[in-house]
VEXDREN-2710 file (C-alpha; in Angstrom, 1 decimal):
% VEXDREN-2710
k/r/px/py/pz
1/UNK/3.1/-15.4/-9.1
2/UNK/-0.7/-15.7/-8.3
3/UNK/-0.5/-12.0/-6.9
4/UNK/-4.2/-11.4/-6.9
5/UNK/-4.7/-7.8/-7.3
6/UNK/-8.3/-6.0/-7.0
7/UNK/-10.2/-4.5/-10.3
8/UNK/-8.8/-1.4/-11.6
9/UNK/-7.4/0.8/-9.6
10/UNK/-9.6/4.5/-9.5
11/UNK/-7.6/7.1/-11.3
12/UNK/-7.9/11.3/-10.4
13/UNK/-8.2/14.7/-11.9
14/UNK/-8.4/17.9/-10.0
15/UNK/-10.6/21.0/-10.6
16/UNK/-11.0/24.6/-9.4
17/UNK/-8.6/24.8/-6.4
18/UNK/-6.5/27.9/-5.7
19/UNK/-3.0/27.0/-5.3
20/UNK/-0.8/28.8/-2.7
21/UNK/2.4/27.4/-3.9
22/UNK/3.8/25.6/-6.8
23/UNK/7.2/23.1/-6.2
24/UNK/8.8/23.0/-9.3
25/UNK/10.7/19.4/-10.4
26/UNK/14.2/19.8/-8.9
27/UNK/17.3/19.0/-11.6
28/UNK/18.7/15.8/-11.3
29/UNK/21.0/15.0/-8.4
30/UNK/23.5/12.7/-10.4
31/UNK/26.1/14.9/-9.9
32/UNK/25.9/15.7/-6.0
33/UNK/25.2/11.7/-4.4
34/UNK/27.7/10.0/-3.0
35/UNK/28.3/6.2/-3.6
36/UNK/27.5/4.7/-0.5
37/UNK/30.3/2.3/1.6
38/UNK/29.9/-1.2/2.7
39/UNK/31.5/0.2/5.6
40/UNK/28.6/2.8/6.2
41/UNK/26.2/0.1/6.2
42/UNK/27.9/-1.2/9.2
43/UNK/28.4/2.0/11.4
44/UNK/25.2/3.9/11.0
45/UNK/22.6/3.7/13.4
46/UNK/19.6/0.6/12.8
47/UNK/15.8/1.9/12.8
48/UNK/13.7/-1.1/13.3
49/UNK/13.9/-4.4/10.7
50/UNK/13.0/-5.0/7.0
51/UNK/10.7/-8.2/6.0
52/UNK/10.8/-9.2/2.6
53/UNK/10.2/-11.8/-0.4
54/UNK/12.4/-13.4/-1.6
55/UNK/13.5/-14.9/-5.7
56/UNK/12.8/-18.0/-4.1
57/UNK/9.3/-17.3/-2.9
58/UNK/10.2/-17.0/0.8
59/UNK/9.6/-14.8/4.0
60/UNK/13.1/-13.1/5.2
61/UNK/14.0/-10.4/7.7
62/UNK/17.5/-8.4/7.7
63/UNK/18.2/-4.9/9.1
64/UNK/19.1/-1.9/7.1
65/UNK/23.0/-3.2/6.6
66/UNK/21.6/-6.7/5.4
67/UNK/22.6/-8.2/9.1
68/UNK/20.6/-9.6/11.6
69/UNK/19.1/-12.2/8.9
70/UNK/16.3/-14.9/9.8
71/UNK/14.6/-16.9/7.7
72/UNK/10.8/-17.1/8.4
73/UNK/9.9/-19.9/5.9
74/UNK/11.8/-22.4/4.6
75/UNK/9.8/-24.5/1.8
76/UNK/9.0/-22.6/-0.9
77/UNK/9.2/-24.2/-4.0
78/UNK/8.5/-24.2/-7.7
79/UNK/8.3/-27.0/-9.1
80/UNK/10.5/-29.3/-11.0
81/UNK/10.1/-32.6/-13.5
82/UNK/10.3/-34.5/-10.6
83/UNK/7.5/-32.8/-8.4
84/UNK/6.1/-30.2/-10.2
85/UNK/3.9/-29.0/-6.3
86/UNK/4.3/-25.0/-5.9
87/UNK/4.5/-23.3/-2.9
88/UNK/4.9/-19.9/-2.1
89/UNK/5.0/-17.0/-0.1
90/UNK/3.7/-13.8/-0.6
91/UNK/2.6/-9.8/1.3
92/UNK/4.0/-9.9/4.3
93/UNK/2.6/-7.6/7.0
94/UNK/4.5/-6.2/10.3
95/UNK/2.3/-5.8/13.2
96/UNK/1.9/-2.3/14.8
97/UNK/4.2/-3.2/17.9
98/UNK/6.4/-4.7/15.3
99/UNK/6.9/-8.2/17.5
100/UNK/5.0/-10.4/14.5
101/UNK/4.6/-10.9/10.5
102/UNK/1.5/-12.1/8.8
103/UNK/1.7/-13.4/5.3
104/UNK/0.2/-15.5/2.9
105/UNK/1.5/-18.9/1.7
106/UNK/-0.1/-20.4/-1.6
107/UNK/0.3/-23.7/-2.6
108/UNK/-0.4/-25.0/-6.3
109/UNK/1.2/-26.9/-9.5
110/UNK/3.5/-26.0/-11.9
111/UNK/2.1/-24.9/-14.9
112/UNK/-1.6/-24.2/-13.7
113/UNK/-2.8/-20.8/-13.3
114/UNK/-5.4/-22.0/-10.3
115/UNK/-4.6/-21.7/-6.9
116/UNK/-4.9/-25.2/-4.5
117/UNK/-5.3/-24.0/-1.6
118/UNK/-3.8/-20.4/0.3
119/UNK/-3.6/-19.8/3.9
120/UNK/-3.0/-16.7/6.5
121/UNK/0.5/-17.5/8.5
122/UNK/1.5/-15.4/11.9
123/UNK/5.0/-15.9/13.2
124/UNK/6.8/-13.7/16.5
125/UNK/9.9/-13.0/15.8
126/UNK/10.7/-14.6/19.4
127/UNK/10.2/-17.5/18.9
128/UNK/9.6/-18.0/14.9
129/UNK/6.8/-20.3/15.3
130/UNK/4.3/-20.4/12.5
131/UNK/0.8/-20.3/13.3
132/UNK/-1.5/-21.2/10.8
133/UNK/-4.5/-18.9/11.3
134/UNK/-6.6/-19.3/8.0
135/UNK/-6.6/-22.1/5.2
136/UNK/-9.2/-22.7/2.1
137/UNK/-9.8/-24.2/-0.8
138/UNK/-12.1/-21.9/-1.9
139/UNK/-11.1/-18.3/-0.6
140/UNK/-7.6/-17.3/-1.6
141/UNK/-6.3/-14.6/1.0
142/UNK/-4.3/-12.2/-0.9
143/UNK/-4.2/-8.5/1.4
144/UNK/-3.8/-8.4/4.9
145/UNK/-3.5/-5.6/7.4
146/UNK/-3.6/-5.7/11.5
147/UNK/-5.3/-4.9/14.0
148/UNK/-4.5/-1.7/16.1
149/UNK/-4.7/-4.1/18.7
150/UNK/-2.4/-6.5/17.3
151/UNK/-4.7/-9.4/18.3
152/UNK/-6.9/-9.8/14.9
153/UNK/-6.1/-9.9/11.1
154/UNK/-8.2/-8.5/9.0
155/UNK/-7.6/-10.1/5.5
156/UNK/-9.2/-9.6/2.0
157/UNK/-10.0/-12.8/-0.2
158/UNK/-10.8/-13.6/-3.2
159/UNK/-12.4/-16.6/-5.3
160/UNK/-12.7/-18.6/-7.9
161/UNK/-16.2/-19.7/-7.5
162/UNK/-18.0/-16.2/-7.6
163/UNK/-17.5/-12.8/-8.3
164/UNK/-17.1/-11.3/-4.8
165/UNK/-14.1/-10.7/-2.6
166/UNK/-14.2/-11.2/0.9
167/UNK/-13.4/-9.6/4.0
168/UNK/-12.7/-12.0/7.1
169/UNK/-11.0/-11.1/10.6
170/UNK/-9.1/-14.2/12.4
171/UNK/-7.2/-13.8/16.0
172/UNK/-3.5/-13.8/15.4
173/UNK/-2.9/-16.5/17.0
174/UNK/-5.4/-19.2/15.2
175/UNK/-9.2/-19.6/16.0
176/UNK/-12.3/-18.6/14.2
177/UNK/-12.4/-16.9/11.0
178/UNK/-15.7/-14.2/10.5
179/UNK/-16.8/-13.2/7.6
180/UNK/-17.2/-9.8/7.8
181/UNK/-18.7/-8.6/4.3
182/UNK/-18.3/-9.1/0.6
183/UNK/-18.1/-6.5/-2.7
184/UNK/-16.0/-6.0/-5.6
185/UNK/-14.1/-3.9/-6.0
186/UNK/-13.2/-3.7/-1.6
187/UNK/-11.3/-1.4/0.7
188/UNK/-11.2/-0.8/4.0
189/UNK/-9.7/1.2/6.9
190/UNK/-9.4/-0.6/10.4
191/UNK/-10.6/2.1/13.5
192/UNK/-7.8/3.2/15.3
193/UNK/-9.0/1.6/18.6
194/UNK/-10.2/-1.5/16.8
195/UNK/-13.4/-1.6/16.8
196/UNK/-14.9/-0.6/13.9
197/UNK/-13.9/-0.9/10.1
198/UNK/-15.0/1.5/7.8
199/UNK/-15.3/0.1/4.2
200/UNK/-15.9/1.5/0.3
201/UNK/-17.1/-1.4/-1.8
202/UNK/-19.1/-2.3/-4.8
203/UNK/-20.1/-0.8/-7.9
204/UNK/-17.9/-3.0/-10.3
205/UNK/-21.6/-3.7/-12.2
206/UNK/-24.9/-3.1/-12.1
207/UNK/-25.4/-6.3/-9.8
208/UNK/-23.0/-4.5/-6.7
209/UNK/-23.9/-1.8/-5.2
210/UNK/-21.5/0.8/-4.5
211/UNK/-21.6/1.6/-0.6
212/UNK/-19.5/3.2/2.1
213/UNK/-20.7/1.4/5.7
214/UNK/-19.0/1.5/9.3
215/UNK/-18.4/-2.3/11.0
216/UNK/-18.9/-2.7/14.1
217/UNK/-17.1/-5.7/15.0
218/UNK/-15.8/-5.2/18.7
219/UNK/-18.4/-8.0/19.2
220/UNK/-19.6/-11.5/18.6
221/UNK/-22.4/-9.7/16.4
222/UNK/-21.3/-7.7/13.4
223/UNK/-23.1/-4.8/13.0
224/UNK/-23.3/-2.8/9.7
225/UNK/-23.9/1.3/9.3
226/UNK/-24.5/2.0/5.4
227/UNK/-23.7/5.9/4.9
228/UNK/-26.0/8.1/3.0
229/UNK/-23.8/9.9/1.0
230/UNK/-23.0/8.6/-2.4
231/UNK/-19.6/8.1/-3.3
232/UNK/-16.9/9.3/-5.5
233/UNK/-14.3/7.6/-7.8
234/UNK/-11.6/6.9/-4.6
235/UNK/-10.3/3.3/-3.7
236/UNK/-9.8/3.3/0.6
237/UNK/-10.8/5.5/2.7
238/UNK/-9.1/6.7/5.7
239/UNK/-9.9/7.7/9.6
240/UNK/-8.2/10.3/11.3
241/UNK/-5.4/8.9/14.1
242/UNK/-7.8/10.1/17.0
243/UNK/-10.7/8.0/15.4
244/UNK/-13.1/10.9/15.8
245/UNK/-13.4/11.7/11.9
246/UNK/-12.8/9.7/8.5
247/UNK/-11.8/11.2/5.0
248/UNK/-13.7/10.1/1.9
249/UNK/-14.7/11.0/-1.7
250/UNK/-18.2/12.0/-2.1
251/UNK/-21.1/13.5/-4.3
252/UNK/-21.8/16.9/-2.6
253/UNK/-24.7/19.1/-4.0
254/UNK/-23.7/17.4/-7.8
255/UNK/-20.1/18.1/-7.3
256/UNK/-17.5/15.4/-6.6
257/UNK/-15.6/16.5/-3.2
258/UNK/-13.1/15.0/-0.7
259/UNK/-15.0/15.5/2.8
260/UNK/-14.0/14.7/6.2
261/UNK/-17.0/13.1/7.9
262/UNK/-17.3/12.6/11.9
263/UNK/-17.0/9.0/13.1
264/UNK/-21.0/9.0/12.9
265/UNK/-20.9/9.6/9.0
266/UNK/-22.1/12.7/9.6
267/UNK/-20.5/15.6/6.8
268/UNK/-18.2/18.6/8.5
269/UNK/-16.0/20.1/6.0
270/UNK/-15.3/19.9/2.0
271/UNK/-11.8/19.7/1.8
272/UNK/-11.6/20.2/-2.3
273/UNK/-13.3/19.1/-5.3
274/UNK/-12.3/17.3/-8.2
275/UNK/-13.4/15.8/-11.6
276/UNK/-12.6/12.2/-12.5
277/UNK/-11.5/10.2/-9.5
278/UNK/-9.3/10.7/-6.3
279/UNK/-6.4/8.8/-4.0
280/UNK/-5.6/10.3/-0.7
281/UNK/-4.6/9.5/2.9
282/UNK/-4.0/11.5/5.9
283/UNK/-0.4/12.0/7.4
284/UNK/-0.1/9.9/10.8
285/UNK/-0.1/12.9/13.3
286/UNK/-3.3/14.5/11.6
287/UNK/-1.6/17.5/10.7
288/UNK/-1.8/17.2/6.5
289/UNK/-4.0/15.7/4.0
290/UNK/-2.3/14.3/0.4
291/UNK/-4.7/13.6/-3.1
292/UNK/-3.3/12.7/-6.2
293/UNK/-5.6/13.6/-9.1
294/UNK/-4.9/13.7/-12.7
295/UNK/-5.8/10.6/-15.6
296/UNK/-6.7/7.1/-15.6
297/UNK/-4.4/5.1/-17.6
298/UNK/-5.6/2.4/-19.6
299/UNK/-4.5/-0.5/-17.4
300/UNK/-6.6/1.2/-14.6
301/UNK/-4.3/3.2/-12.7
302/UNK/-3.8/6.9/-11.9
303/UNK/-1.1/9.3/-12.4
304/UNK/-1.5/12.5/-11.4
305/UNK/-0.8/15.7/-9.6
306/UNK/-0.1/15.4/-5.8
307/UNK/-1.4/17.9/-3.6
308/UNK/-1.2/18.4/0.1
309/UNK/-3.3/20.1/2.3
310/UNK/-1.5/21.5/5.3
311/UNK/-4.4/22.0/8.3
312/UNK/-1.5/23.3/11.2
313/UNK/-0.4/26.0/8.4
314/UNK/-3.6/28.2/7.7
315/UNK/-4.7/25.2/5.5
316/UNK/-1.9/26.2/3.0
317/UNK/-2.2/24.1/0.0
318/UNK/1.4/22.9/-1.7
319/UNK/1.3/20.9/-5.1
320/UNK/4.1/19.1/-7.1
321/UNK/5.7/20.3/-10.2
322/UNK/5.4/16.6/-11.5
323/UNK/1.7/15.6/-12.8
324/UNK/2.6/12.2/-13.2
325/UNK/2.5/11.0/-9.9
326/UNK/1.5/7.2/-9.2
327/UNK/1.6/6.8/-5.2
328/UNK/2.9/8.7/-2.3
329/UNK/3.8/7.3/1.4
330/UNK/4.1/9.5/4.7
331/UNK/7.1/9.7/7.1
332/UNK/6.2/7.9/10.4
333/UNK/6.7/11.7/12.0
334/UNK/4.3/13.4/8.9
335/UNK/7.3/15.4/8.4
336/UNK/8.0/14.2/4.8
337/UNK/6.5/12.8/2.1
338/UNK/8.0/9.7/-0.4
339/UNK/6.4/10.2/-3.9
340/UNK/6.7/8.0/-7.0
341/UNK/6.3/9.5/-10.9
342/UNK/5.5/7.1/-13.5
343/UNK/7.0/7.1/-16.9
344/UNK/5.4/5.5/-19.3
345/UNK/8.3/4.3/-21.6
346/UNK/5.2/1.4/-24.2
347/UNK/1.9/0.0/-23.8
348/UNK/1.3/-3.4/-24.6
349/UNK/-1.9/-5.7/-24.4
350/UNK/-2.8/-7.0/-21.5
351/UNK/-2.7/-11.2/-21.0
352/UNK/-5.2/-11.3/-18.5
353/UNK/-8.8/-12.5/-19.8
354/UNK/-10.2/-10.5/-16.9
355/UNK/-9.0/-7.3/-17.7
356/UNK/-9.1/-5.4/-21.1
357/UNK/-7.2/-3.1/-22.5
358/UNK/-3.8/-2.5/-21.8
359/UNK/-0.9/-2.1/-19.8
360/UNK/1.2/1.1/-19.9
361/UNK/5.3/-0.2/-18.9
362/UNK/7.7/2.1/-17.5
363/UNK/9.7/3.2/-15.0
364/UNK/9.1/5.2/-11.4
365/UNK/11.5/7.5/-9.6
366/UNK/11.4/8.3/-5.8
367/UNK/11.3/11.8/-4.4
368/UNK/11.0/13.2/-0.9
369/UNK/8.8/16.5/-0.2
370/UNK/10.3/17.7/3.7
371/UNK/8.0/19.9/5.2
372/UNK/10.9/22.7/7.5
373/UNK/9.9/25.2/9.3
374/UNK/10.9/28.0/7.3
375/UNK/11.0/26.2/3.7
376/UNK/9.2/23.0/1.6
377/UNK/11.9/21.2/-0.1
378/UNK/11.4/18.4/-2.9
379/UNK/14.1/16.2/-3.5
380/UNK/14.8/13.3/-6.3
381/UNK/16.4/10.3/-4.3
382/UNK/16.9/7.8/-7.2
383/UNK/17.3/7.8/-10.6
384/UNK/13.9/6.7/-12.8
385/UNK/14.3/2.4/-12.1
386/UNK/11.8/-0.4/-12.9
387/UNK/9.7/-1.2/-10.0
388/UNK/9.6/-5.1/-9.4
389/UNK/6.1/-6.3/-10.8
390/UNK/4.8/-6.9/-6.8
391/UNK/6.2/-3.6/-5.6
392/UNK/4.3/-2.2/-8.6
393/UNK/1.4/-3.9/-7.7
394/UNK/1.4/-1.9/-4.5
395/UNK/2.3/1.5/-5.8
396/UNK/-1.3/1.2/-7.8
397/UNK/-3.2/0.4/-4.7
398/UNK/-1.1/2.1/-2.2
399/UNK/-4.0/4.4/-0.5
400/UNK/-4.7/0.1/0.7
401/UNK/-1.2/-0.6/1.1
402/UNK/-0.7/2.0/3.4
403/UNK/-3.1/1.0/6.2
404/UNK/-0.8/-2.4/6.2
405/UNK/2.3/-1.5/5.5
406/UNK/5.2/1.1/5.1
407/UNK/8.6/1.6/2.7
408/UNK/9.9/3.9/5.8
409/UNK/12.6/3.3/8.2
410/UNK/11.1/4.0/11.7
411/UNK/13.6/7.4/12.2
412/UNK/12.7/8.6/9.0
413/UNK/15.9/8.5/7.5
414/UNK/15.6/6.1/4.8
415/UNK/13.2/4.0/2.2
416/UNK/13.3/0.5/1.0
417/UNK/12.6/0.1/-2.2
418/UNK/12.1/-2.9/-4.6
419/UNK/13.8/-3.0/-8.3
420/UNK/14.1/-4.8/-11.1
421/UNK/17.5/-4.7/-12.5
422/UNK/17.8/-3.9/-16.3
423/UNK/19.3/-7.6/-17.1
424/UNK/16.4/-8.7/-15.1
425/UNK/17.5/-9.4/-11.6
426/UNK/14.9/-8.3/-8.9
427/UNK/16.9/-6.4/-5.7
428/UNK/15.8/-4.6/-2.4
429/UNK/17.5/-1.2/-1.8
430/UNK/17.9/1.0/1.0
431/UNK/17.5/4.8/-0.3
432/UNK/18.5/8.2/2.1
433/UNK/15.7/10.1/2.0
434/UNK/18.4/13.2/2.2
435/UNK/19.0/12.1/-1.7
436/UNK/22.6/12.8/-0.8
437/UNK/23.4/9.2/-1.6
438/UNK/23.4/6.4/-4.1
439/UNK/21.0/3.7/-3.4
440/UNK/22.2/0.8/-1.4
441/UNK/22.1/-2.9/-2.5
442/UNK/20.5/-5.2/-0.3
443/UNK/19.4/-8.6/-1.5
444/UNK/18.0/-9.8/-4.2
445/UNK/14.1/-9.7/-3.7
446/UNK/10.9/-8.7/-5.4
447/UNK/8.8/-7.2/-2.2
448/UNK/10.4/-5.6/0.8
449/UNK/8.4/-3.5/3.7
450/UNK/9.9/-1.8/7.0
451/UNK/8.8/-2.8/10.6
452/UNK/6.5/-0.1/12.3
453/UNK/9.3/0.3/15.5
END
């Protein structure tokens, strides 16, 4: 409902790089999991807490056994013959100490397709106080990601009135919103101290520009850094975890490459090249790179091959058997690697007047790529489900997604996923990432994410 999503997501192919190894798909595991116990639910060891949104449009948080419940909101809504008012909630975001949750609330009327008005929300999980931090009329908030600090939200809107979306910080606790900048399409990558925001926006038409800058917006004055290299097809970029370099898509001597750049903007190495367009982000201890490139569906998102780029290993280069790859998510220790192919089971038309063409529907399938010491093992953990339209939503932007947000348990043991059931029912499951057993049930919910700690 009202999930605002950003133009078409940039789709990938991949050209002239020498492959050191090849994983082939492993057979299915159907045979070898284990149903999983209530009882196992209840003895294993917690790893940090699980937010999520639930069928009636609110903002919940459980542990991995479903315990520990607390209910963040309370009013959602959606309208009835008596009132037909709408209200809900929507993209909940953990800060990086894990202590808070920002998310968006919308509020509108049954039946219209506008929006009334949408606010920014902060709560502790102390105390579960809502602070209202952000509310419009006119700018509908619809991605948010934290500071490093854990003192500002930066949040992307979007509106009705114009064909921009917007990116505005706000302290977490309430104040002053900034506008930072403007563009469509937009993505951005918070410093890891901070202070600066690097940002890849534009080029949707001849009107916007397509531009890769560096904020500065550690003060009252926001300063802006336009890069002189030209960019590639790539949605966010990303910065390395010591915030000395960033990795980007861009047009190198007429050839489209993935470069990492110093935190000046300054060009250092080609990592690979590649026709079409790219996705990629950087495992959280530095130590790999990870691209998808392949085709861009119809709808406007990519499947593709995924490929990782192992620096600590003589820059070995590993690649999946499966080309249809949608999104991919890192381990908190970098030590594995949660990938989702697409199947494409029809196409039909799309609905929305903004966007032509159509939609491919299908289903996705999680596996797990472990990077041991001695061997690379890939892994299917589920069997092919249907991804709840939200948790969809975030598989096609998930190079943004994963600045905000992760699907991992903090230990690295297990993934929460988000499912709709084939007689319809949306659910939240908890998946080993050993693959050694069958997904657990939850709740019923259409968007779940794990806390940082």
């Amino acid at each position: 409902m009202w999930l605002r999503k950003n133009s078409k997501a940039f789709g990938i192919t991949l050209l002239a790089l020498m492959i050191s190894l090849i994983l082939a798909s492993c057979s299915s595991l159907s045979n070898q999991r284990m149903e999983q116990s209530p009882m196992m639910a209840n003895l294993e060891r917690k790893s940090g807490l699980i937010a999520y949104v639930g069928v009636d449009g609110n903002i919940y948080t459980m542990d991995q056994a479903g315990g520990k419940n607390k209910q963040i909101t309370t009013d959602a809504r959606f309208g009835s013959a008596d009132d037909n008012s709408v209200v809900v909630y929507q993209t909940p975001a953990w800060s990086f100490d894990s202590s808070q949750i920002a998310f968006v609330g919308v509020n509108g009327s049954m039946g219209s397709q506008e929006i009334d008005t949408a606010s920014v929300f902060t709560v502790s999980l102390d105390n579960l106080e809502l602070v209202e931090t952000f509310t419009s009329d006119q700018f509908f908030p619809f991605y948010i990601s934290w500071s490093p600090t854990n003192d500002q939200l930066g949040f992307l809107a979007d509106s009705n009135f114009s064909r921009g979306m917007a990116l505005y910080s706000v302290p977490s606790q309430g104040g002053e919103a900034r506008l930072l900048d403007a563009g469509r399409p937009y993505f951005w990558s918070w410093s890891p101290d901070g202070q600066r925001i690097l940002t890849h926006a534009g080029g949707l038409n001849a009107a916007s520009v397509e531009r890769m800058s560096f904020l500065n917006v550690a003060d009252g004055a926001i300063e802006e850094k336009v890069l002189s290299h030209t960019p590639s097809n790539f949605q966010a970029p990303t910065w390395t975890a010591d915030g000395e370099h960033v990795i980007v898509a861009v047009e190198v001597q007429g050839q489209k490459s993935l470069v990492m750049l110093d935190k000046n903007g300054h060009l250092e190495e080609t990592l690979a090249t590649f026709e079409g367009e790219i996705s990629f982000t950087i495992a959280p201890d530095g130590s790999k790179v990870a691209w998808i490139s392949g085709d861009n569906l119809s709808a406007g998102f990519l499947i593709g091959q995924l490929t990782i780029l192992d620096f600590e290993n003589n820059n070995q280069i590993i690649v999946t058997g499966e080309k249809n790859v949608m999104a991919f998510f890192w381990s908190p220790d970098s030590e594995q690697i949660a990938y989702f192919p697409f199947q494409v089971i029809e196409v039909t038309l799309s609905e929305d007047a903004s966007q032509s063409g159509t939609i491919p529907v299908g289903t996705v399938k999680a596996r797990v790529m472990e990077f041991g010491k001695k061997n690379i093992e890939s892994r299917e953990v589920t069997y092919p489900f249907t991804p709840t339209p939200e948790f969809l939503n975030m598989l096609q932007l998930f190079t943004q997604f994963q600045k905000s947000a992760t699907i991992w348990s903090p230990d690295g043991q297990n993934l929460v996923l988000s499912a709709t059931l084939p007689e319809g029912a949306p659910v939240i499951w908890v998946v080993r990432s050993s693959g050694r057993l069958e997904p657990r049930y939850l709740v019923n919910g259409v968007l779940a994410f794990w806390s940082w700690e």
